[in-house]
C-alpha positions in Angstrom: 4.9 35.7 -24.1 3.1 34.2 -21.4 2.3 31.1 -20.9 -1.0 29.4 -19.7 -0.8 27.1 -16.8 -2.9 23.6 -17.1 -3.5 22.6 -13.2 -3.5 18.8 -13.0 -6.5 19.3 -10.6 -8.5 20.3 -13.1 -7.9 17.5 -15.7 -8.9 14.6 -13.2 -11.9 12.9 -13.0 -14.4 13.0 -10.5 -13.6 10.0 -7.9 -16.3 8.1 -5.3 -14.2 5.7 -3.1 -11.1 6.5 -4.8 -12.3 5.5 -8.0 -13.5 7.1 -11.4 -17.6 7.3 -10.9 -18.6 5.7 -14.1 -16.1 2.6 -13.8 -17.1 2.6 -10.2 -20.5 2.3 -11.1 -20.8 -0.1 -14.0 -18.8 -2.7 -12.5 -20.6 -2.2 -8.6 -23.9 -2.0 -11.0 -22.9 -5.1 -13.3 -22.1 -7.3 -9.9 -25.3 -6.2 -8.4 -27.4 -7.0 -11.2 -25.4 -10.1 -11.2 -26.1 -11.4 -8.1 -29.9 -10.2 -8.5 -30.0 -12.7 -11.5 -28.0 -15.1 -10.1 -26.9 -15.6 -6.4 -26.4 -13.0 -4.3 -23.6 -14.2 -3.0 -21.7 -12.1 -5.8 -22.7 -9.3 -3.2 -19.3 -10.1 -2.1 -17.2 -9.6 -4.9 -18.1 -5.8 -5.1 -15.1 -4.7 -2.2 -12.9 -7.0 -3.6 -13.4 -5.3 -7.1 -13.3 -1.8 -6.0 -10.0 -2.7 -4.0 -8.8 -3.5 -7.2 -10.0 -1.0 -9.0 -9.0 1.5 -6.3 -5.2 0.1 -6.6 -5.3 0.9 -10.3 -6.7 4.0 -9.6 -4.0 5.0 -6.9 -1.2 4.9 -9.7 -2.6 6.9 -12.4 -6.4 7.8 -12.1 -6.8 8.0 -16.2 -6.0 4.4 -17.0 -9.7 3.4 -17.2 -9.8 5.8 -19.9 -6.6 4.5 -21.4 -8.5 1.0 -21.4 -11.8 2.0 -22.6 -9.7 4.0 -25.8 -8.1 0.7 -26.0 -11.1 -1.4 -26.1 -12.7 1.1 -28.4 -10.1 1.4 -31.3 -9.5 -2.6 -31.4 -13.3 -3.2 -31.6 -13.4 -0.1 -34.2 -10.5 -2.6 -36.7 -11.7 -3.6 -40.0 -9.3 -4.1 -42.3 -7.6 -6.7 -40.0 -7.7 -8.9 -43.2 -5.8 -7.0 -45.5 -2.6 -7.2 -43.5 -2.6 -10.6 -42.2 -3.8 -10.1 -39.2 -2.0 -6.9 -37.9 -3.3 -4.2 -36.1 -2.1 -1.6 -38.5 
């Protein structure tokens, strides 16, 4: 029986800067339209974020996937109520 190989290379996502495109691109988006509104000295926070996000990134380049599942399935809890308050 043979068995089928799964390359790791082929399972990551797509990086700019070392960083997943779309998280790379809503929060550079998010602090531009930020600073458009606001001040633009929020102009600066954009290297400091993708440093940050970069340094995530560097460890394992799924875990912005891993948050956004985790943001997804708490804000998808309704029955939070029927077991006093537990995320069953």
């Amino acid at each position: 029986m043979h068995k089928n190989v799964l390359f790791r290379g082929c399972t990551r996502p797509a990086m700019f800067l070392g960083v997943p495109y779309l998280p790379f691109f809503m929060v550079a988006g998010g602090l531009l339209l930020l600073s458009m509104y606001t001040n633009f000295w929020f102009l600066l926070t954009i290297p400091v974020a993708i440093f940050i996000m970069r340094q995530m990134a560097k460890r394992d380049e799924m875990i912005f996937r891993l948050l956004g599942l985790r943001l997804m399935f708490k804000l998808k809890v309704r029955n939070v109520q029927e077991h006093d308050g537990m995320w069953v």
